[in-house]
C-alpha positions, -999 to 999 in steps of 0.1 A, spaced: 51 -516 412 76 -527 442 102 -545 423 116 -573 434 156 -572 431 163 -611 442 153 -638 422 157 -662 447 120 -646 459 102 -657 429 108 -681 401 133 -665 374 102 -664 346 83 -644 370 110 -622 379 122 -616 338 81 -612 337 83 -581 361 116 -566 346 100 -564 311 70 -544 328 89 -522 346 109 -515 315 78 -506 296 73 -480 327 111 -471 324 98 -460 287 65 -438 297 87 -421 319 120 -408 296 96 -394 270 84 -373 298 121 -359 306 130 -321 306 165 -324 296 192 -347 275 159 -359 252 179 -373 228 200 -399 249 171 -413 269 151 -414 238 183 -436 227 180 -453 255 142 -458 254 144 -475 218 173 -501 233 146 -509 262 121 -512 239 137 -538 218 144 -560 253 105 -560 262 99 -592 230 134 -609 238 123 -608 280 94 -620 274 109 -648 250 132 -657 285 100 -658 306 87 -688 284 114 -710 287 104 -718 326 142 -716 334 151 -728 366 177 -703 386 214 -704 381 242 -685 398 246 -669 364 211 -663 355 205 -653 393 236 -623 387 225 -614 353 184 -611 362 193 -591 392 220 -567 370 189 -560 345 168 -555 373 185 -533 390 197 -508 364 164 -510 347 151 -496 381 177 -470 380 170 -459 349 131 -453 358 144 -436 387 166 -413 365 135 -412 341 114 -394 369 137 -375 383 147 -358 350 107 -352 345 102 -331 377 134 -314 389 136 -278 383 149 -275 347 180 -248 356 192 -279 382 188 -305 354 205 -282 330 235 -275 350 243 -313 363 235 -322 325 269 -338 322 263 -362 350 235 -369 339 245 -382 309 274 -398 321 247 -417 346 226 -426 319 255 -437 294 263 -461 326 231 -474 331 228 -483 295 257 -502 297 255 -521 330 218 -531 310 239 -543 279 263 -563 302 239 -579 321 220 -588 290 255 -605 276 251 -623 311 221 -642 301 233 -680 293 214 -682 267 225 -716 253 214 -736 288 181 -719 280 177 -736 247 169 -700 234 168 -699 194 194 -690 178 180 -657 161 164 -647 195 202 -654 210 215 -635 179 192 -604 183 201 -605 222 240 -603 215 235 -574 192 216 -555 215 240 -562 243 272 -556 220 252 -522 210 246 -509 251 278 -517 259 295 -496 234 269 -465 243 286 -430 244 260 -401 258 274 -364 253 260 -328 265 250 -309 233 275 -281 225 248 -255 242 248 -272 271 286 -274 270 290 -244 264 268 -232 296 286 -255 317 318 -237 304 307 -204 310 296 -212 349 330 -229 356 349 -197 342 321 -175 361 331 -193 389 369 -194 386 373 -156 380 345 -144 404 323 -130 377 299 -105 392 290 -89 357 253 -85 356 252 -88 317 274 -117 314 248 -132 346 217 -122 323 236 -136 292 241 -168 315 203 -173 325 190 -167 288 213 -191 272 201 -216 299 168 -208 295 169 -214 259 189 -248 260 156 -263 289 130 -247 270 122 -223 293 107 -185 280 127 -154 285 100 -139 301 108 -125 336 83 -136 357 90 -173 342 126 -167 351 119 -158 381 100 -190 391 128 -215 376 155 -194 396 129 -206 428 128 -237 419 167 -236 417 169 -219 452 144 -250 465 165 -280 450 195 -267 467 178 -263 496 169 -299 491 204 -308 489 214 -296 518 189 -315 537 204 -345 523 237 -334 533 255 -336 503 278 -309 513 302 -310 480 270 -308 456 255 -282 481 286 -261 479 286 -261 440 250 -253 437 256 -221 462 285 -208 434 262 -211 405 233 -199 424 256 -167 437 270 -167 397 229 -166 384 221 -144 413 231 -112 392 209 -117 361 182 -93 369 153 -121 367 163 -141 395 152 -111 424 125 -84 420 134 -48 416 119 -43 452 141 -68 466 172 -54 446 165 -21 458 160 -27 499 192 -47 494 214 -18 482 199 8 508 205 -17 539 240 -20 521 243 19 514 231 33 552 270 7 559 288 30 539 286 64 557 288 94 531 321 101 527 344 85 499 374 66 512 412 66 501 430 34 487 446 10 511 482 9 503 481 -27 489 460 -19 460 486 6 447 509 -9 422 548 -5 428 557 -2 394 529 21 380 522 37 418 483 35 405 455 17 419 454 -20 400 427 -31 381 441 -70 378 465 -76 400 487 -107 401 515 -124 425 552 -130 411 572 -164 421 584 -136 451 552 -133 467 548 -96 455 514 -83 440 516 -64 407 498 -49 378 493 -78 353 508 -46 323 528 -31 343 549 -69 349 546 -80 320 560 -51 305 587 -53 332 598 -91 317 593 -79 284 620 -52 288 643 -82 297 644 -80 337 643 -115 352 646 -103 386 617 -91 410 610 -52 409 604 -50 448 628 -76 463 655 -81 436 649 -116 437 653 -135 401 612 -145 393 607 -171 368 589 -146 340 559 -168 330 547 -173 368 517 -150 371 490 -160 397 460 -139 399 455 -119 432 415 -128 435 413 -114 468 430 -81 460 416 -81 433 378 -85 444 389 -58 476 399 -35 451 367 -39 436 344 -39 467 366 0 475 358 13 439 321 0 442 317 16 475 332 46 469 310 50 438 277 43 455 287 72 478 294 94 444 264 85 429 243 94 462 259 121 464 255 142 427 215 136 430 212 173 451 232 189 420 204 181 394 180 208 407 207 237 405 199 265 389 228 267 375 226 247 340 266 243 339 264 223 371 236 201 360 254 194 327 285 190 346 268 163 368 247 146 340 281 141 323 296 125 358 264 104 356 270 92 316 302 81 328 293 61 355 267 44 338 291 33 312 298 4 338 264 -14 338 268 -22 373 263 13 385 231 17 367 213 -1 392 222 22 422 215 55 396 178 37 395 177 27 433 190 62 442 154 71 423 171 95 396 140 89 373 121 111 385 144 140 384 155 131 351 122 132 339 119 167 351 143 181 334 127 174 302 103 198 308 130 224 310 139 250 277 179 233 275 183 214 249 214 203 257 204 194 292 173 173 274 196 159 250 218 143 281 187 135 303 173 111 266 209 95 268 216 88 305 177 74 304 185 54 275 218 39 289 198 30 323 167 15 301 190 -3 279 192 -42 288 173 -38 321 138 -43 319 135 -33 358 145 -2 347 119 4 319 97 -3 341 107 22 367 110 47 339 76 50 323 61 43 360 72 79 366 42 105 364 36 115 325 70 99 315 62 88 288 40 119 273 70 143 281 100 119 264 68 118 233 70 157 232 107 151 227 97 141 195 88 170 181 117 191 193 151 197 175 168 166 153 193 155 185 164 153 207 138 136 179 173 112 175 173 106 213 135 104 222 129 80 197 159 54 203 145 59 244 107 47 235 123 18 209 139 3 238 113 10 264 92 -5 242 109 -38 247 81 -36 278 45 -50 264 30 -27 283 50 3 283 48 -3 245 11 -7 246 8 28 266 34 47 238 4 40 213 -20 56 236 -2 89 241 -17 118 222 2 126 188 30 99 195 21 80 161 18 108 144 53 124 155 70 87 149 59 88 108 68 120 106 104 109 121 106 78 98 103 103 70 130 122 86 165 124 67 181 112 97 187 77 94 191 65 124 158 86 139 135 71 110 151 32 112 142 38 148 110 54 142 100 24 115 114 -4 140 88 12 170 63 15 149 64 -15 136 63 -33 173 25 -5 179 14 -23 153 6 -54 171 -26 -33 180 -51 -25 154 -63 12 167 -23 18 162 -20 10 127 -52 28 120 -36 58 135 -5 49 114 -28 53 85 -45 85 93 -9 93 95 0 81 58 20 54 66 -1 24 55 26 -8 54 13 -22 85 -25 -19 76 -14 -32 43 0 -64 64 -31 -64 80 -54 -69 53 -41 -101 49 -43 -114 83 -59 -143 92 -82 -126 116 -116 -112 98 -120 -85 130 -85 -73 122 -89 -76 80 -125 -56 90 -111 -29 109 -79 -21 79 -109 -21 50 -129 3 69 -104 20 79 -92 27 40 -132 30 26 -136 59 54 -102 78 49 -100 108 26 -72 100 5 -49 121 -15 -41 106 -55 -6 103 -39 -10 80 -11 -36 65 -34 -11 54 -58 15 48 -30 -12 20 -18 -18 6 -50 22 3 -56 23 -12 -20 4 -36 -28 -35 -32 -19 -54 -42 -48 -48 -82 -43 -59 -84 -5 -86 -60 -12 -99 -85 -41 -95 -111 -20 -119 -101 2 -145 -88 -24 -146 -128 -33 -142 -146 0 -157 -123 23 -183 -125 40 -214 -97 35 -202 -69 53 -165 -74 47 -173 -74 5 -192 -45 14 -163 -23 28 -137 -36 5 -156 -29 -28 -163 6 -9 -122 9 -7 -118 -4 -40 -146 27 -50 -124 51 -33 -89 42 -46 -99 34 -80 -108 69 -88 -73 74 -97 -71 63 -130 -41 44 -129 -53 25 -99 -84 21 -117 -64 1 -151 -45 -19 -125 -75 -33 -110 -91 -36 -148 -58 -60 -152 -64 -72 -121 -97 -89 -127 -119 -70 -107 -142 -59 -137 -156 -94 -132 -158 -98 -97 -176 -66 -94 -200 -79 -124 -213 -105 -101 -214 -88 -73 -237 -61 -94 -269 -82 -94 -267 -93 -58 -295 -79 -40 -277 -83 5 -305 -69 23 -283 -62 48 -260 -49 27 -286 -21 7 -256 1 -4 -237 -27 -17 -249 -28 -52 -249 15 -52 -212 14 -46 -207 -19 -70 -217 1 -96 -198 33 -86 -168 13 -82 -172 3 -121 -181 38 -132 -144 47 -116 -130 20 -137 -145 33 -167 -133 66 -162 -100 52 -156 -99 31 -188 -111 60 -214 -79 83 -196 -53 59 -203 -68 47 -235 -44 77 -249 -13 57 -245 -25 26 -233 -49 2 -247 -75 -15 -220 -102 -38 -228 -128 -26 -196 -157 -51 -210 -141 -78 -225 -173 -98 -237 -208 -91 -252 -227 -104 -221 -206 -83 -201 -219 -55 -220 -250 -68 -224 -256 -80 -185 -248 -45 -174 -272 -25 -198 -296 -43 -190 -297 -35 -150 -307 3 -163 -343 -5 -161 -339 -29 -133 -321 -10 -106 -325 22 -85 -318 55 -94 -283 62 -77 -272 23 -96 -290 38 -128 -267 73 -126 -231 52 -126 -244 24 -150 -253 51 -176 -225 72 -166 -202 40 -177 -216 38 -209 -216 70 -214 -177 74 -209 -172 42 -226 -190 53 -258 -179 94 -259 -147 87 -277 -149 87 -319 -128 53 -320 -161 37 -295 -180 33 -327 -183 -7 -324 -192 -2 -283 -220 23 -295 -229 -2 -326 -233 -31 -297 -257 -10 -277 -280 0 -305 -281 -35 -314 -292 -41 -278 -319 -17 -279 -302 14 -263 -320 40 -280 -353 32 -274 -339 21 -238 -328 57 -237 -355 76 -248 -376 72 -218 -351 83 -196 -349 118 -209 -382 124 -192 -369 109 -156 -377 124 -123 -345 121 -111 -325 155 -129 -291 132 -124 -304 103 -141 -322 120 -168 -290 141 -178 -266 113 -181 -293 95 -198 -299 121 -225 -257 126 -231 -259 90 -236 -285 87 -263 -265 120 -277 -236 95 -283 -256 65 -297 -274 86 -319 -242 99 -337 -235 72 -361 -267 59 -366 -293 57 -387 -316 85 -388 -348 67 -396 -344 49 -363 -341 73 -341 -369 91 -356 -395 64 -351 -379 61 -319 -383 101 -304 -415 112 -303 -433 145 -295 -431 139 -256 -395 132 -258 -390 166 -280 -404 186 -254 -387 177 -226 -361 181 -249 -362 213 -253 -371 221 -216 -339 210 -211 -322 232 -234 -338 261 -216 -322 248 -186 -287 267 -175 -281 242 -149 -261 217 -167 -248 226 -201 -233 188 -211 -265 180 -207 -281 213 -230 -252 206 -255 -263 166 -260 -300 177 -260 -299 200 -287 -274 175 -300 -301 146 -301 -326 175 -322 -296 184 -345 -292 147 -354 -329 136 -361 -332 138 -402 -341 171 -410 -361 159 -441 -388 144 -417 -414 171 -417 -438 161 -385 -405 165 -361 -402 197 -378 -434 204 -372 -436 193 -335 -405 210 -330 -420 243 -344 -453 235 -325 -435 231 -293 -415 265 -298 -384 255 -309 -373 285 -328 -375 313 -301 -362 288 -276 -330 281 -301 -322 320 -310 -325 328 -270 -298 303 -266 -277 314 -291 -278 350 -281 -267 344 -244 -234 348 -245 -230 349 -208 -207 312 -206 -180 300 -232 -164 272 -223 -163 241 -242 -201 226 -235 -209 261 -241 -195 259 -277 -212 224 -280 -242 235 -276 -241 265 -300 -227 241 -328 -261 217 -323 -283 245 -320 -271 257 -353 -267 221 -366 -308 222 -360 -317 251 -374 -310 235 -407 -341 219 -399 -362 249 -404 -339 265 -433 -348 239 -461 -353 260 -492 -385 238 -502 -403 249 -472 -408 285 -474 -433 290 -445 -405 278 -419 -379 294 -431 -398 330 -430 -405 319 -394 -369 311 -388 -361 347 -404 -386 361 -385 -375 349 -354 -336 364 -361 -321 331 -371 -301 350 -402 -283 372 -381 -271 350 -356 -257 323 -387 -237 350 -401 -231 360 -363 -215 325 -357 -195 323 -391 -171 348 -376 -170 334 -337 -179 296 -340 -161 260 -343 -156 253 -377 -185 229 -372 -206 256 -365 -197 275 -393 -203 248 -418 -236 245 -405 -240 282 -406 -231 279 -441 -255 255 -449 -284 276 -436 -276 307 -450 -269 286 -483 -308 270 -479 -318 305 -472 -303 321 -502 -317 298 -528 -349 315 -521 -334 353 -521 -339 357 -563 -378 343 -562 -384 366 -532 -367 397 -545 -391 426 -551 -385 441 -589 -381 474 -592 -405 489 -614 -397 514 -642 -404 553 -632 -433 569 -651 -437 607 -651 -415 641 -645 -383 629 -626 -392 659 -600 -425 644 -591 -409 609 -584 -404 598 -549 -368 586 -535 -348 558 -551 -348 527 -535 -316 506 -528 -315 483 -552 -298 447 -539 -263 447 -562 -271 411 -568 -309 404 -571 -313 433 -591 -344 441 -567 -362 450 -531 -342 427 -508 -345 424 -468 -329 396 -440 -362 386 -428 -385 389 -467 -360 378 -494 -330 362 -464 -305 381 -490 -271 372 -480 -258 406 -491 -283 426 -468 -276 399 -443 -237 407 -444 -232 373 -448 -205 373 -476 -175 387 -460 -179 362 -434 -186 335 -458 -152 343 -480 -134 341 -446 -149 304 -443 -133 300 -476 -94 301 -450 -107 274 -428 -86 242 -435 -116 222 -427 -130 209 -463 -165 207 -454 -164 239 -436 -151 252 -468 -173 237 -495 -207 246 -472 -194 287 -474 -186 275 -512 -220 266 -515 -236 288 -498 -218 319 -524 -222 305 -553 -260 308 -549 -254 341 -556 -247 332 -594 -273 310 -601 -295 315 -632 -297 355 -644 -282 362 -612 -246 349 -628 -235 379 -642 -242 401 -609 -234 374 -582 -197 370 -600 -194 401 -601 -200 408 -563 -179 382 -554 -154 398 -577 -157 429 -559 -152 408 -527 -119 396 -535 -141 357 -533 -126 343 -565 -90 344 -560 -98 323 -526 -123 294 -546 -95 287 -567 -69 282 -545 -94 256 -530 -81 234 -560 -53 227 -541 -75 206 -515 -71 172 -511 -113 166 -511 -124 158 -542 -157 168 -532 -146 204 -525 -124 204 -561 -162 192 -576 -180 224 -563 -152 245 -565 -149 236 -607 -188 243 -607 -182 273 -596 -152 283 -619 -170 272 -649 -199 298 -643 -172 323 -632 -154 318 -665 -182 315 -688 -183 356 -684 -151 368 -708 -142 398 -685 -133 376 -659 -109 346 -675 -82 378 -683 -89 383 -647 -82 350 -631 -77 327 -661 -40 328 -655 -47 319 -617 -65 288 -624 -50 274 -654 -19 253 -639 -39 244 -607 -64 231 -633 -40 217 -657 -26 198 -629 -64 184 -620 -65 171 -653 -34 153 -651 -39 138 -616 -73 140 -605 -101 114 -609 -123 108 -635 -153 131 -630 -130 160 -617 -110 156 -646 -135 157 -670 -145 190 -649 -115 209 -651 -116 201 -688 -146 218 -691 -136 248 -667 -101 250 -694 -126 245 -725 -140 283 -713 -106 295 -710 -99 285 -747 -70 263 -735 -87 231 -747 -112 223 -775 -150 217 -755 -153 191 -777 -121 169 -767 -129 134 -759 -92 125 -739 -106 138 -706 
């Protein structure tokens, strides 16, 4: 609004009306401002509290006074001026604002105050104003009037730094770029070139600006800070640099000149670097002086002349003439080495990259090395077999890349720069070294670091450097790989690469493109246990779980996929047991995504991992995998509910779950739930995979449990397929927990037998055991089942199958086994050959008594030592034709005490009933009773039983207590005094036929 400045114009309410609006616009516009925020908000808040106090004035209809008049028009006026500052300060380039911050301030501090005076001015008493209204104003007004405004240190310190830059005739191009960034940073302004580069403009126009206003002094000032700025590389292009120093250069001729006589010292006779005037008027070096006074001459060195010693005034224009010669005379050096890079002789090119090093030392000679358009030389001779020469070529490019992003840019603009200075990377250490600190900083370049990720092999090479046991090289290599990462095709080349911290930080980004590409990234990688357990330690398992709850279809999909693949190490697998991911991957089981078909497959794969993992570590390392019974219970049940390749790792769980002996209560909890008869149908599955899992499982659950159950549970169907299994080479787990199942089901039930035999059990078992092709530990499995369930068809009350089991070769392989097997196997053997022999003396064939001449008589027959008749394997299953009882004594060494009571059992059928006095014998003659006795010493009670049933047959026969009486009497002496009740009373017995106790004796 046009404001009116006189108050004569209008009447004074009017004009206090108008003041109060325009400091309400006065307000809009400092929060608007680009520089010294604080102070006009400082200001702002003092206007703000005028606005109800004005308008307070504006009611009292106050007629004009000579001192209302002066004070309205003071308000007025600086209220203006303060809008005026306002808007100004909110469009003026920022760099101009910044670097007339100070007056500024010192305007605004002003304004304030003249406001706070002019308030004071107000005659409020005439006005009848109230006295808290006249008390708030005189607070105010004391308050404006005491206002102090300062520069921030930053500011200050920018404002310091141009005056000295000024002073000294700076003309350093880092301590220009230093200059521009700190300003930058204290108006808000990005570091980004192209930004600076605009500001710098808008600078160049405001003094421009000046000048039209001819404000000459102002001007003048502007044009030093503007010359002081005009070094940082931001404020011209390269381009512009560039035609600048050639138009210079083609001035220079090509020739380098000789020092003028004035810039030659008189003390030191060398060419001064700061030189400075004595009280004489003579030029010196500022050392070489000051040394001169410090070695207690007063006088001058020149003239004579007595100089007051701390007199020294800087010779700026010798000084800056000296420098223009040496700058000159180096642009002509510099143009002139170029032609000596593309000798053939290496000495000269190392003797001019090493000039080159030099100069570049002094950053103001790296610009003419770029604008003399070195690069692509340089470049060139990276491609060349000298090391050395590549190792100079990576340093001088990394000294003219180094703070200059011009010169980055020149560098990878260069034809294949970059790929060559990336084959440096897989050179010798010094070159890896220098390549790698070259691409950091050139990296510093978005999209020269965007094109490094591109180049064939360069990831690759950098984690292979960061592994490196050069320090330096791998911080480097880390640090540059760290800034690829900003791009996610990088970090999944980082990964194929094994280094997976930054898809690690990935995973938990808040981007679900970027979290989608690390997961699939880590479900489709073939993965080593070690970087497995390096990912795991790095910490994948939480973000990975993370996304397996929150995600969305796809994104669970490819973590639980991950999770599949890493948790088939099984210390991965516990951590995510601890980790909670048993649960999450329960719920996830039932889901049915159609667009997700594989999810529940690899669900259930992913627990089967898990499961593995658990029954490894169990060992050392207790870990509850399903910690409830509806955990159990909801995952058994999704056998019969889900597909085949969901039924394989469901039964495969369980089936590692319950294989160990200590699982008993996990395999208790599945027959409760049905298992078995679950099972059972599933041994007759289409799919082979399914079906052999199926049947190990029911293997496992049928251990422990009670036999009547599973044998109104397996049926005739079942025992067939069975058994077409067994015949089976394919898998021999799944043979072994087959013939397991049959070797379980109670042998006294006589229709399995039956269907067993019915279905060809017999030849089918003695063709297994007499394929002796495989023996590994399935292999030996299987044996001990097979002849766990002949015992089936041995049963001494059922002599039809056991001459079909002797028919069919069984005796041979038992006493076959008892010499190669498991000591399972041979107490099974045992038990057999024991059902088999209690049959021998019924079956034996007497031999009757010769009648007639003795030289009409045909042959003798042998007669069996034992059954005193015609024995055979396959008519009477004679243990002695058999060869059985060598073997058998053997058993009697086994430190197994069942193993050792069946081979106890299975000789002492030799002496039962009128066979007593020929079986001890025998086993006499077979060094046998030595080795029963010593089976007193056995901790089994139930072995001691047998073995004292033996002993008291044995020694019932006189010949034999003087033959072994002495053996046994203190083993059963000690029996007596130490052993239970019913051995006792049977060693009593066993010493009562030795005649060491009375028969009759009641004390045992």
């Amino acid at each position: 609004m046009a404001v009116v400045t006189n108050a004569a114009a209008v009447s004074v309410s009017d004009f206090i009306s108008m003041i109060a609006e325009e400091v309400a616009e006065t307000v809009r516009a400092a929060s608007d401002v680009r520089i010294e925020k604080e102070s006009f908000a400082e200001l702002s808040s003092h206007l703000e509290k005028t606005v109800p106090l004005l308008l307070e004035l504006a009611k009292t209809n106050a007629r004009g006074s000579d001192g209302l008049s002066t004070a309205v028009e003071t308000l007025s006026r600086n209220v203006c001026d303060a809008k005026k500052l306002s808007l100004e300060c909110g469009k003026r380039s920022k760099v101009y604002l910044l670097v007339t911050c100070r007056r500024i301030a010192k305007h605004l501090e002003d304004i304030t105050k003249e406001i706070g005076l002019a308030l004071g001015l107000i005659p409020l008493a005439m006005l009848g104003i109230s006295s808290n209204v006249s008390q708030e104003i005189g607070d105010l007004s004391s308050k404006m009037a005491r206002v102090e405004f300062r520069v921030s240190l930053a500011e200050e310190e920018i404002l310091e730094m141009i005056e000295l830059g000024i002073r000294v005739r700076n003309s350093d191009r880092a301590y220009a770029n230093n200059l521009l960034f700190l300003i930058a940073d204290a108006a808000g302004i990005t570091r980004e070139k192209p930004v600076l580069k605009r500001e710098f403009d808008e600078f160049k126009k405001e003094i421009a600006d000046i000048y039209l206003r001819k404000d000459q002094a102002e001007a003048i000032q502007m044009d030093q800070i503007l010359a002081l700025l005009g070094r940082a590389d931001a404020t011209l292009s390269f381009e512009e640099k560039e035609a600048k120093y050639h138009s210079k250069r083609r001035s220079l001729g090509s020739q380098p000149l000789e020092p003028l006589r004035p810039f030659y010292c008189p003390i030191t006779q060398d060419v001064m670097e700061d030189p400075v005037e004595t009280s004489s008027g003579q030029t010196f070096e500022r050392s070489a002086i000051e040394k001169w006074f410090a070695d207690g001459n007063a006088t001058c060195p020149m003239t004579m002349i007595p100089l007051v010693s701390g007199v020294l005034r800087p010779n700026i224009p010798l000084k800056k003439s000296i420098e223009e010669w040496k700058e000159r005379n180096t642009i002509v050096m510099i143009a002139s080495l170029k032609s000596k890079l593309s000798s053939r002789d290496e000495l000269d090119v190392l003797n001019c990259l090493s000039q080159l090093q030099d100069l570049c030392e002094d950053e103001s000679n790296r610009e003419c090395v770029m604008f003399e358009n070195y690069v692509p030389t340089l470049i060139g001779l990276l491609s060349g077999s000298n090391s050395t020469v590549k190792s100079r070529v990576l340093t001088l490019l990394y000294i003219l890349a180094k703070d200059s992003d011009d010169s980055k840019e020149k560098i990878a603009q260069v034809e294949n720069s970059i790929e060559i200075i990336v084959k440096s990377l897989a050179r010798r250490s010094e070159e890896r070294k220098l390549a790698v600190a070259l691409l950091l900083e050139l990296s510093k370049i978005a999209s020269v670091r965007d094109y490094i990720g591109k180049v064939k092999g360069s990831i690759l090479l950098l984690v292979t450097i960061s592994n490196s046991d050069n320090s330096r090289a791998a911080n480097d290599a880390i640090d540059l790989l760290e800034k690829l990462s900003i791009h996610d095709e990088n970090v999944v080349q980082m990964a194929k690469a094994n280094y997976f911290k930054p898809l690690l930080c990935c995973l938990a980004s808040e981007q679900d493109s970027t979290k989608m590409t690390m997961v699939s990234t880590l479900a489709e990688m073939e993965l080593t246990d070690n970087i497995k357990a390096i990912l795991f330690k790095d910490g994948a398992l939480a973000p990975l779980l993370h996304l397996v709850s929150h995600g969305n279809e796809k994104m669970k999909m490819t973590a639980v996929m991950a999770l599949q693949k890493l948790s088939s190490l099984p210390q991965n697998g516990v951590q995510m047991i601890r980790g909670g991911a048993v649960r999450l991957l329960l719920d996830l089981l039932p889901l049915h995504i159609p667009s997700s078909p594989r999810l529940q497959e690899t669900v259930a794969a992913t627990i089967m991992n898990l499961a593995i993992s658990a029954a490894q570590i169990q060992s050392y390392d207790a870990v509850v995998f399903l910690e409830s019974d509806d955990d159990i219970f909801q995952l058994f049940s999704l056998i019969t509910l889900t597909q085949p390749n969901i039924q394989k790792c469901i039964l495969c769980t369980f089936y590692v779950i319950c294989q160990p002996s200590s699982a008993m209560i996990m395999r208790c909890k599945l027959r409760q739930y049905s298992g078995i008869q679950v099972l059972v149908p599933f041994c007759e599955h289409n799919d082979l995979t399914v079906r052999a899992i199926a049947v190990k499982l029911l293997s496992c659950l049928m251990k422990d449990c009670d036999d009547r159950v599973s044998t109104e549970i397996v049926g005739q169907k079942c025992l067939k397929t069975l058994l077409f299994i067994i015949q089976r080479p394919d898998d021999e787990e799944e043979r072994a927990a087959a013939m397991g199942i049959i070797s379980i089901l109670h042998p006294g039930c006589t229709q399995i037998t039956q269907w067993l035999i019915d279905a060809g059990a017999l030849p089918i078992i003695v063709r297994l055991l007499k394929d002796t092709k495989c023996d590994d530990s399935f292999r030996k499995k299987t044996i001990e089942n097979a002849i766990g369930a002949l015992s089936r068809f041995t049963l001494s009350n059922n002599l039809e199958w056991q001459k079909r089991a002797a028919d069919a070769g069984v005796i041979p392989l038992l006493v076959r086994v008892l010499l190669t097997g498991t000591t399972l196997t041979k107490q099974y053997a045992a038990i057999s050959l024991a059902q088999f022999s209690e049959n021998s003396s019924g079956l034996s064939v007497p031999i009757a008594k010769s009648r007639g001449f003795i030289c009409c008589s045909p042959p003798p027959l042998r007669v069996c030592p034992v059954h005193i008749g015609l024995c055979s394997i396959e008519g009477t299953f004679c243990l002695m034709e058999a060869g059985a009882v060598e073997p058998l004594i053997r058993v009697l060494g086994e430190p197994d005490a069942a193993a050792c009571g069946a081979a106890l059992q299975a000789l002492s059928t030799l002496m039962e009933g009128k066979n007593l006095q020929s079986g001890t014998k025998l086993l006499s003659e077979c060094n046998a009773i030595l080795p029963i006795i010593r089976l007193l010493n056995s901790p089994s009670t139930e072995l001691q039983e047998k073995v004292l049933c033996v002993l008291e047959r044995v020694f019932r026969l006189e010949e034999y207590k003087g033959m072994y009486g002495a053996s046994a009497q203190m083993l059963l002496v000690d029996i007596t005094q130490r052993g239970n009740g019913s051995v006792k009373a049977l060693a009593a017995r066993v010493l009562a036929n030795l005649n060491v106790f009375c028969e009759q004796s009641s004390y045992f």
